[in-house]
C-alpha positions as CSV (number, residue, x, y, z in Angstrom):
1,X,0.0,0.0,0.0
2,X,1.6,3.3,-1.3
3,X,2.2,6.1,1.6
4,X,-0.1,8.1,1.0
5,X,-3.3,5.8,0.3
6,X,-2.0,4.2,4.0
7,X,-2.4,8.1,5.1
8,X,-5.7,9.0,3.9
9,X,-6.8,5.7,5.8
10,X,-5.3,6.6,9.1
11,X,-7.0,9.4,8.9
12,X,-10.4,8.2,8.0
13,X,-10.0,6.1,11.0
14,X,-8.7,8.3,13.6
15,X,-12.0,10.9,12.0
16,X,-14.5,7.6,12.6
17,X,-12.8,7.4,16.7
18,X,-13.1,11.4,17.5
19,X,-16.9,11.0,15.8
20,X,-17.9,7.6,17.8
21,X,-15.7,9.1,21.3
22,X,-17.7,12.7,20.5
23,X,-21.3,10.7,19.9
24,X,-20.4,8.6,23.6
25,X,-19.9,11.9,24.7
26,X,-22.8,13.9,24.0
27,X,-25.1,10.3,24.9
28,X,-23.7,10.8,28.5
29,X,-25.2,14.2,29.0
30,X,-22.5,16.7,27.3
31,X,-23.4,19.2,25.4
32,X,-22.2,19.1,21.4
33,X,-19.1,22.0,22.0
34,X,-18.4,20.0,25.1
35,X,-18.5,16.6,23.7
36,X,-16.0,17.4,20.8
37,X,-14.1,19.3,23.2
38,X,-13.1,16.1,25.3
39,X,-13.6,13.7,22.5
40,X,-10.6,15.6,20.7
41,X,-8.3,15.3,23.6
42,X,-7.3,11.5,23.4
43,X,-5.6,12.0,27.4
44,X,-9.2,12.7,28.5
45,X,-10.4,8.8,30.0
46,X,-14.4,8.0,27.8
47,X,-14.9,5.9,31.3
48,X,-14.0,9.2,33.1
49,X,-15.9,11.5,31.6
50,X,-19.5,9.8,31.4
51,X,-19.0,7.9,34.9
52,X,-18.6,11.8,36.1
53,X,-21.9,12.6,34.8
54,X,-23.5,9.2,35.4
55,X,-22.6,10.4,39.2
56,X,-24.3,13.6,39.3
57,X,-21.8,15.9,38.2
58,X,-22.5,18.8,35.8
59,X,-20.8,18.9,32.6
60,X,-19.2,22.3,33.3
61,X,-17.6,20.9,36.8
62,X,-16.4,17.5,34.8
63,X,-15.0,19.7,32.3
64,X,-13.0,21.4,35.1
65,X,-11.8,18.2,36.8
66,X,-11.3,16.3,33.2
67,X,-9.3,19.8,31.1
């Protein structure tokens, strides 16, 4: 597979990871901005970040204790 065709598909697949970590996001209770926000950072724990909300945190104090 030539460089650049091996490219264009690492990139397809890290675009299909930040849309399916942004789309876990906003299905925990974040809103759209927020979602992408974490979903981009790929330090930021998925687990982390929905178990937050799952236990009653807002978004806006996760996004504190997760940026």
């Amino acid at each position: 597979m030539p460089a650049v065709e091996l490219e264009l598909q690492l990139d397809a697949e890290a675009e299909l990871v930040l849309s399916w970590r942004t789309e876990e996001l906003e299905r925990a209770g974040y809103a759209p901005a927020e979602a992408r926000q974490l979903a981009e950072l790929g330090h930021v724990d998925l687990h982390l970040a929905t178990g937050l909300l799952r236990r009653g945190c807002d978004s806006e104090l996760a996004l504190r204790i997760l940026l």
